[in-house]
BAMAR-60355 format. One record per residue (C-alpha): x, y, z. Coordinates in Angstrom, 2 decimals, always signed. Example, Ala and Ser with C-alpha at 12.3 -4.5 7.8 and 13.67 -1.06 7.14 Angstrom:
2
xx/yy/zz
+12.30/-4.50/+7.80 $
+13.67/-1.06/+7.14 $
END
This chain:
410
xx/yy/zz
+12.07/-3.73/+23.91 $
+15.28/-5.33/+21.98 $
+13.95/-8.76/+22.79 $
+10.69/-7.80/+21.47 $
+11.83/-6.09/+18.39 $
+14.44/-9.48/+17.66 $
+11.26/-11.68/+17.87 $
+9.57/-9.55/+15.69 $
+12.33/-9.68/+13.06 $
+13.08/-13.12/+13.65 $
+15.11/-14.73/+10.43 $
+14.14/-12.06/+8.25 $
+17.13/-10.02/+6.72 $
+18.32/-6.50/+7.73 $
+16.51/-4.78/+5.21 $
+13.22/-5.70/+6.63 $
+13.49/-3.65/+9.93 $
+15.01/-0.82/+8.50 $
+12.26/-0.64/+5.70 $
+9.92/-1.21/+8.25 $
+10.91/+2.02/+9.84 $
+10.91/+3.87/+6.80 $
+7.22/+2.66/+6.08 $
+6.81/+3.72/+9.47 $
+8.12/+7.36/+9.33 $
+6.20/+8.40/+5.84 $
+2.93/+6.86/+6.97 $
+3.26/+8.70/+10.59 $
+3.65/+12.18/+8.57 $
+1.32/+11.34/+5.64 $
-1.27/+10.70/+8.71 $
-0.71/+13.89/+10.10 $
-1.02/+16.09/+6.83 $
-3.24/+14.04/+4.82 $
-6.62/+15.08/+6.99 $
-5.78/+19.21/+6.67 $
-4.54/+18.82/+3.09 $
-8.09/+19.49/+1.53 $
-9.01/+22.45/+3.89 $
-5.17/+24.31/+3.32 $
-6.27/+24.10/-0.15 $
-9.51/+25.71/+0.39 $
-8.03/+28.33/+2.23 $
-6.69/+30.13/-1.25 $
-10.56/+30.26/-2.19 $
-11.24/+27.28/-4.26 $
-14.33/+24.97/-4.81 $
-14.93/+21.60/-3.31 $
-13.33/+20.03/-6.59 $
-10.67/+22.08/-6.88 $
-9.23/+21.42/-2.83 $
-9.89/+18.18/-3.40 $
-7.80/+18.12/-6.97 $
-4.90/+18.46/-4.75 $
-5.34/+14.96/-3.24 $
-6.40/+13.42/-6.94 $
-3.10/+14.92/-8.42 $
-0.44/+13.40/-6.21 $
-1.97/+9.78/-6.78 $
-2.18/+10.56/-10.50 $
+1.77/+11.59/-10.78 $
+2.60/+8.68/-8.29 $
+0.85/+6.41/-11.10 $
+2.48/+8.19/-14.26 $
+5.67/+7.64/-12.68 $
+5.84/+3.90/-11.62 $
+7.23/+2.76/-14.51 $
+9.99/+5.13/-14.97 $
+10.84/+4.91/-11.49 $
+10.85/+0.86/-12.14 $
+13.07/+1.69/-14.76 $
+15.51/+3.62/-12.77 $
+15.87/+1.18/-9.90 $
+17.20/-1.32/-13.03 $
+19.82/+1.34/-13.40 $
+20.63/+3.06/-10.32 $
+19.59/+0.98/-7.65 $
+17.02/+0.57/-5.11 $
+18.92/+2.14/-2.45 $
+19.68/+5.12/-4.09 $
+15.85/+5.42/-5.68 $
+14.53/+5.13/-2.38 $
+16.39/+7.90/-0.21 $
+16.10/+10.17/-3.59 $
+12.42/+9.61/-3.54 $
+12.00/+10.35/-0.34 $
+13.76/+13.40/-0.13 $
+11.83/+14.42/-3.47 $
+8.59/+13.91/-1.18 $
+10.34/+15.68/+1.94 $
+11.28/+18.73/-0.06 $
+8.05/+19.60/-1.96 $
+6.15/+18.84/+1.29 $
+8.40/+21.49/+3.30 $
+7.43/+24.11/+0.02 $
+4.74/+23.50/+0.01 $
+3.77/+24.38/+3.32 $
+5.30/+27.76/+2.49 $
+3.03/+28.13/-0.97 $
+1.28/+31.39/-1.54 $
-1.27/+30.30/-4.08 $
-3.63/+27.45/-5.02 $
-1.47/+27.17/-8.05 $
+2.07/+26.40/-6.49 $
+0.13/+24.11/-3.86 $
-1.04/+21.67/-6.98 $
+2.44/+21.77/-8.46 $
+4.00/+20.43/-5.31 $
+2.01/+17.30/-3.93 $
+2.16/+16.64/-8.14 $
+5.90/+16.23/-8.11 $
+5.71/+14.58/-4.34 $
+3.62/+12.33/-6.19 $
+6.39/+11.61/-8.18 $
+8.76/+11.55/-5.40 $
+6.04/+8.68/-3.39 $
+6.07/+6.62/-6.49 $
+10.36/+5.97/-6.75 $
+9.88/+5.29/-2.89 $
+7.19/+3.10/-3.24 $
+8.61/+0.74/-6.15 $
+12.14/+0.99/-4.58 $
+11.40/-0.14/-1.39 $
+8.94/-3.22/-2.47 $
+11.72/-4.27/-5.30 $
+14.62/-4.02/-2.48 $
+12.19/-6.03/+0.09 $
+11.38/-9.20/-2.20 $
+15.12/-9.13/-3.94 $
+16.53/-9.28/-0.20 $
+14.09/-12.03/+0.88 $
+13.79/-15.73/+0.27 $
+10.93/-17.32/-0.71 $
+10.20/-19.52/+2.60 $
+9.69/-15.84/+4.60 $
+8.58/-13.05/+1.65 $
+4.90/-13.69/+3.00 $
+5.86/-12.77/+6.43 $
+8.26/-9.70/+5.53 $
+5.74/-8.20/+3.10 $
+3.26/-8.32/+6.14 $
+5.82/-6.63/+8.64 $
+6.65/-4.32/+6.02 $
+2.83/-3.50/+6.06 $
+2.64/-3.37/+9.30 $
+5.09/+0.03/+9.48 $
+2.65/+1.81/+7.00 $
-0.36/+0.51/+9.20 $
+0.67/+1.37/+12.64 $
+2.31/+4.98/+11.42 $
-0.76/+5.21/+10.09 $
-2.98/+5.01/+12.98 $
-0.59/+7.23/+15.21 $
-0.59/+10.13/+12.27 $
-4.38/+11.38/+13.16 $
-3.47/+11.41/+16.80 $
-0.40/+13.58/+16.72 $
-1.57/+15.37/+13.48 $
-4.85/+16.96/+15.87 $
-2.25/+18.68/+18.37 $
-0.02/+19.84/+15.31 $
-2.86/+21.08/+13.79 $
-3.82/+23.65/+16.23 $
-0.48/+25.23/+15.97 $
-1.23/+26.47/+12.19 $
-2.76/+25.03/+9.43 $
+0.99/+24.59/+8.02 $
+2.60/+23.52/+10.47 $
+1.40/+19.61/+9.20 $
+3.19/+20.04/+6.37 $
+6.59/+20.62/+7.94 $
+6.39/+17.64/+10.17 $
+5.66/+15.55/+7.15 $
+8.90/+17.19/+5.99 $
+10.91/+15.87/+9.42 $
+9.52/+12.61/+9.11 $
+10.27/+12.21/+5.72 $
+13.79/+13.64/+5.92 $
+13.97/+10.96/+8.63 $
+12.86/+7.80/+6.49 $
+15.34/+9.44/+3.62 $
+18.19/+9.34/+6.02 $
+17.60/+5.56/+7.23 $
+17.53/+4.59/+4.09 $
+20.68/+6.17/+2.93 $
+22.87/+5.37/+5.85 $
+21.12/+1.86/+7.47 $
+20.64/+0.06/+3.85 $
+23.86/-1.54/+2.34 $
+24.92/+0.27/-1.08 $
+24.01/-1.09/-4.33 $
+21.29/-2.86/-5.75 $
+21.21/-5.43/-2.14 $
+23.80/-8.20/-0.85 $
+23.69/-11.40/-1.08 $
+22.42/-13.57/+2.01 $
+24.43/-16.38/+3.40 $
+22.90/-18.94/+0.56 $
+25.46/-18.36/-2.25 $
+22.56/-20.13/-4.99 $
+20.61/-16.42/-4.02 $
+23.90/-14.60/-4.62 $
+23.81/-15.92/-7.68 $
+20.63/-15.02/-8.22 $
+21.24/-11.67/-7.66 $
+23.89/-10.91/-9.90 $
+21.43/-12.69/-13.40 $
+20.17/-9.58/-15.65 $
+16.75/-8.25/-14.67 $
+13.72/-9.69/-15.69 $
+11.66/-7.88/-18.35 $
+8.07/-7.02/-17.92 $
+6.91/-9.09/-21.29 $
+8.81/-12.02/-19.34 $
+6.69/-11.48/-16.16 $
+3.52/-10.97/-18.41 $
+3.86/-14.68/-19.45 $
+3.03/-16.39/-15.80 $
-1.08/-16.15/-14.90 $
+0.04/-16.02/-11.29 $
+1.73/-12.67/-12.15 $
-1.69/-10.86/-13.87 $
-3.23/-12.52/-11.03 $
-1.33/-10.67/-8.85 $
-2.04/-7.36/-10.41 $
-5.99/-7.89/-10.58 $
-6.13/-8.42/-7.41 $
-3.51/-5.15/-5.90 $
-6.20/-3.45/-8.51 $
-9.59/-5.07/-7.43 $
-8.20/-4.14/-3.45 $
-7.40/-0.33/-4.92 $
-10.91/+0.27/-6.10 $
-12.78/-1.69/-3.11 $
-11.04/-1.69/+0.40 $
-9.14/+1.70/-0.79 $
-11.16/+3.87/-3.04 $
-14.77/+2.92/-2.09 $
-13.99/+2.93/+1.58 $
-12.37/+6.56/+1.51 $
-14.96/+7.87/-1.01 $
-18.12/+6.33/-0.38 $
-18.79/+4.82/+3.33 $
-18.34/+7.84/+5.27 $
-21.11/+9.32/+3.03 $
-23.08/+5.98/+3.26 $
-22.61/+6.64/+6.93 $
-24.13/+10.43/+7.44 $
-26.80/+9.82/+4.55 $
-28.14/+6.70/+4.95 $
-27.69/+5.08/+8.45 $
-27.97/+8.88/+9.51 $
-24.87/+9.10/+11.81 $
-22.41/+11.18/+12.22 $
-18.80/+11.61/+11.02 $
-17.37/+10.01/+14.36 $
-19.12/+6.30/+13.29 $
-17.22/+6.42/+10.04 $
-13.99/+7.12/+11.73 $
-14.91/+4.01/+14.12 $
-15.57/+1.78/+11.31 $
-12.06/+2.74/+9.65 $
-10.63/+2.12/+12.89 $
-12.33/-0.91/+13.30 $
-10.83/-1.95/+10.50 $
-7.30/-1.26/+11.49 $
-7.39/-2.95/+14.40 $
-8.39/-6.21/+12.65 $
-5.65/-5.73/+10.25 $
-3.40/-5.07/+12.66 $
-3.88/-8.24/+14.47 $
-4.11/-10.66/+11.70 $
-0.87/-9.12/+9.89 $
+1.60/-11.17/+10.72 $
-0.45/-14.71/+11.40 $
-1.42/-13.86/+7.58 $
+2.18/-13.52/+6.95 $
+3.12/-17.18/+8.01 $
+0.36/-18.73/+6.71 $
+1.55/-17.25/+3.34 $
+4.83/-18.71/+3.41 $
+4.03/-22.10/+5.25 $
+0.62/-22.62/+3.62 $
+0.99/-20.94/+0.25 $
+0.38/-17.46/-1.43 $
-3.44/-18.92/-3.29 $
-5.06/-19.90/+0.32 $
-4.26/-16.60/+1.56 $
-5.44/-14.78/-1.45 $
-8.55/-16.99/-1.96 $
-9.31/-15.58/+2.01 $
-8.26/-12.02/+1.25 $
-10.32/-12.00/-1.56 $
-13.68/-13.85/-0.24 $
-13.24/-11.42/+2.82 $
-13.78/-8.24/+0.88 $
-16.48/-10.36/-1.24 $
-18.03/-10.57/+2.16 $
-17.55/-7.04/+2.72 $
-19.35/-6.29/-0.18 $
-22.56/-8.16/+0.53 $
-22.57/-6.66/+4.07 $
-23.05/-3.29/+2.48 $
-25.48/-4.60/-0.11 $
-27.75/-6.67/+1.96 $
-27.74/-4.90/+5.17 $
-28.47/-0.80/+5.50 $
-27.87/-1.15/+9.05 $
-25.38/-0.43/+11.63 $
-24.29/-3.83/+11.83 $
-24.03/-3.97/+8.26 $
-21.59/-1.00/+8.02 $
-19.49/-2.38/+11.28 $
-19.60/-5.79/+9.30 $
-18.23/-5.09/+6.46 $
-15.22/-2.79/+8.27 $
-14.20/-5.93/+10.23 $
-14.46/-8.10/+7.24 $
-12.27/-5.05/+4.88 $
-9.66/-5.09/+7.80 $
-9.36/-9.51/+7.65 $
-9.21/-8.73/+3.48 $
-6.76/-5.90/+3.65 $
-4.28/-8.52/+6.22 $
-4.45/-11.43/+3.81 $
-3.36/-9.21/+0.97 $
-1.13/-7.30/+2.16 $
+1.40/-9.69/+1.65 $
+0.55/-13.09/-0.56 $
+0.20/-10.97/-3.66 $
+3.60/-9.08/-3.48 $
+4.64/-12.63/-2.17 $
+3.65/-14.36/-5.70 $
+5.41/-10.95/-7.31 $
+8.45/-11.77/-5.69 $
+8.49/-15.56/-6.59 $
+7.58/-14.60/-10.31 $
+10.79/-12.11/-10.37 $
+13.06/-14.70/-7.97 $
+16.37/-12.58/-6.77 $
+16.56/-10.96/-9.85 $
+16.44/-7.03/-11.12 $
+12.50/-6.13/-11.63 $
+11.92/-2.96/-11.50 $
+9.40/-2.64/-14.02 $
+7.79/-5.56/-12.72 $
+7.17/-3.93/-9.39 $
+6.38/-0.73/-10.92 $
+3.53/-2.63/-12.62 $
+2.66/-4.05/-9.99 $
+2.53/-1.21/-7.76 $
+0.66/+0.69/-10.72 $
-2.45/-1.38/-10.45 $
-3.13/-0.21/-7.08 $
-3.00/+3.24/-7.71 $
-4.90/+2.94/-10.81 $
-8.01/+1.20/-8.41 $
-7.49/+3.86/-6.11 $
-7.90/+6.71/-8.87 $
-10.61/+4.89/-10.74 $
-12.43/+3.40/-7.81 $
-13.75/+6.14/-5.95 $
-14.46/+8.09/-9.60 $
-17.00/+4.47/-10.95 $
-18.58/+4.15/-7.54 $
-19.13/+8.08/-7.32 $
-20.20/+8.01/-11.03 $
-22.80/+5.40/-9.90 $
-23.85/+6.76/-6.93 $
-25.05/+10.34/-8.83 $
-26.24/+8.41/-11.74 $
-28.87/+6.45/-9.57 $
-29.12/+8.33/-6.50 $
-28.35/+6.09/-4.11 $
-25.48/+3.46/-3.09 $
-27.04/+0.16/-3.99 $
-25.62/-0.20/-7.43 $
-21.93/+1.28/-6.24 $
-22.06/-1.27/-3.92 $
-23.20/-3.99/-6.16 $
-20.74/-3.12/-8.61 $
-17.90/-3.41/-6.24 $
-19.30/-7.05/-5.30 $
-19.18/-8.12/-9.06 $
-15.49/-6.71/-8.94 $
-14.58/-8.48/-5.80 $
-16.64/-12.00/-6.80 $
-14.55/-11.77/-9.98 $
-11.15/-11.24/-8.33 $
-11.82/-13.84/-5.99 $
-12.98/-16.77/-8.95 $
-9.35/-15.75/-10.74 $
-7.60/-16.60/-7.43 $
-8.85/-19.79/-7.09 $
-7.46/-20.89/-10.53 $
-4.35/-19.45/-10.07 $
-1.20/-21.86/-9.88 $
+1.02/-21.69/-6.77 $
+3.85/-19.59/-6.65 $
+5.50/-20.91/-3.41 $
+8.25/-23.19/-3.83 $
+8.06/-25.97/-1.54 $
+11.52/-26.93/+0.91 $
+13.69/-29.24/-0.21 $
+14.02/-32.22/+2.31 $
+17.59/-33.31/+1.67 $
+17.87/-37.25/+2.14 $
+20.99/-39.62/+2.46 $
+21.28/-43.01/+0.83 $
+21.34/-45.83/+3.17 $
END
């Protein structure tokens, strides 16, 4: 298992496992809460909208408080953002198993919300600070790859925790994130990161942060955070909002097929993780992009063209290659862009665009979907936003910096 795990982590810095296993531990509790979170809520009498407020409210205070938690990591650190955040997160999750009304419930995912965002901004600006630019394609993929795989074992333990009590989720989330909070605090160095080995990066890390106005000046940067906001709304917020209702309403199946589509789509992302990672940083950060993006373009025209079963199991497969290929080439470019120095803001923006698609996503598509009574034109619209995504990549400069061949003179 040590071999295994050394091959895995192969030339990538000590950060990169340990925030690996943080990813790991807050996707494996958000897995196991996340399904039961809606029905707790209904269990203090509440509509549809209201239980399902709760969810809508922790992504809305994670996006309010990006940019101050960008902010803070400029000031305090990423270290110290990170195992606050998650303790923020492991706290109001433990409460809030214990709330008595529909009221204190809301409060509590709001300000885990808060907690999720300083985690999530922390963690990304430690991982492509700590990182050179020949592996940050690779280490944003295996950094993925602990939210993915926590992720798919979450639903499986969450179903036996369940059947204890309805609450019960909500205090395992609290373990696992009081776990993740602790790994960070004692397994990460102290301070904003190290240096590495190559004193030109220790250099690096020591130059004042880079503003957000500075960032705003390179196109590969904005293309960057059209595309984290084009995956938000398409292979995040329609998928969760829509396609399971596509599923029982249209093809006339039941629940199960949806959850074998999603799956579906896991697996494939699981698998092509980590090629996608290398071909980032020995290819380039545009070629994976430009195949991220056409993926979920072909995603998209699966669901428009074909009403079918095939269809549906199409477009999963083709979400999951799309969801591989950007899970790391666009923090990838974001890292390049921001180069070893401080950029938390930069991050935070970054980060921000994803949440945004996954808030406004699911609330277009739905918007569409009542207005015209069917899911053609949601899924038409979320081709347009994909096609459009994927015609920005391809005019994109470069990011990667190519090695340096050093030579001798004869």
């Amino acid at each position: 298992m040590r071999n295994l795990l050394d091959r895995y982590f192969k030339d990538l810095p000590a950060e990169v496992p340990v925030l690996t296993a943080v990813a790991f531990c807050v996707a494996l509790g958000f897995g196991i809460v996340a399904p039961i979170i809606p029905v707790f809520a209904q269990s203090f009498h509440v509509s549809a909208f209201a239980a399902s407020s709760v969810i809508s409210v922790f992504a809305l205070m994670r996006f309010i408080s990006a940019a101050p938690s960008g902010w803070l990591v400029n000031k305090i650190g990423e270290r110290s953002v990170l195992w606050i955040g998650l303790s923020i997160v492991a706290l109001s999750s433990a409460l809030a198993g214990v709330s008595q009304s529909f009221e204190q419930l809301i409060l509590l995912r709001g300000i885990g919300g808060t907690g999720s965002a300083m985690f999530t901004v922390s963690s990304m600006s430690l991982l492509l600070r700590t990182v050179d630019s020949a592996h940050r394609g690779r280490a944003a993929s295996t950094y993925q790859s602990g939210f993915l795989f926590g992720g798919l074992a979450g639903p499986a333990v969450g179903g036996l925790i369940v059947g204890i009590s309805i609450r019960a989720p909500f205090f395992v989330y609290a373990a696992t994130l009081t776990a993740a909070a602790l790994t960070a605090y004692f397994a990460l160095p102290k301070g904003l990161g190290h240096p590495t080995k190559d004193s030109s990066q220790a250099t690096e890390l020591q130059e004042p942060a880079m503003a957000l106005r500075v960032a705003l000046k390179f196109r590969a940067y904005w293309t960057a955070l059209v595309v984290n906001l084009s995956s938000g709304m398409t292979s995040f917020g329609l998928r969760s909002a829509l396609i399971p209702l596509f599923v029982v309403s249209v093809l006339q199946k039941s629940p199960a097929t949806s959850s074998y589509g999603f799956l579906a789509t896991s697996i494939v992302q699981a698998s092509l993780l980590m090629p996608a990672g290398r071909m980032t940083d020995t290819k380039g950060r545009k070629p994976s992009m430009i195949i991220g993006t056409l993926a979920l373009v072909a995603a998209m025209l699966c669901l428009v063209m074909s009403e079918t079963l095939i269809g549906f199991y199409g477009a999963m497969v083709a979400m999951g290659v799309g969801a591989a290929f950007l899970g790391g080439a666009p923090s990838a470019v974001v890292g390049d862009i921001v180069d070893g120095k401080k950029g938390g803001p930069v991050v935070a923006t970054y980060q921000m665009m994803s949440d945004l698609g996954i808030v406004a996503g699911p609330l277009l598509f739905g918007y569409l979907a009542d207005t015209t009574g069917g899911f053609k034109w949601p899924f038409l619209a979320s081709l347009l936003v994909a096609s459009a995504t994927s015609v920005l990549v391809m005019f994109m400069p470069e990011t990667r910096k190519p090695k340096v061949i050093a030579t001798t003179a004869s």
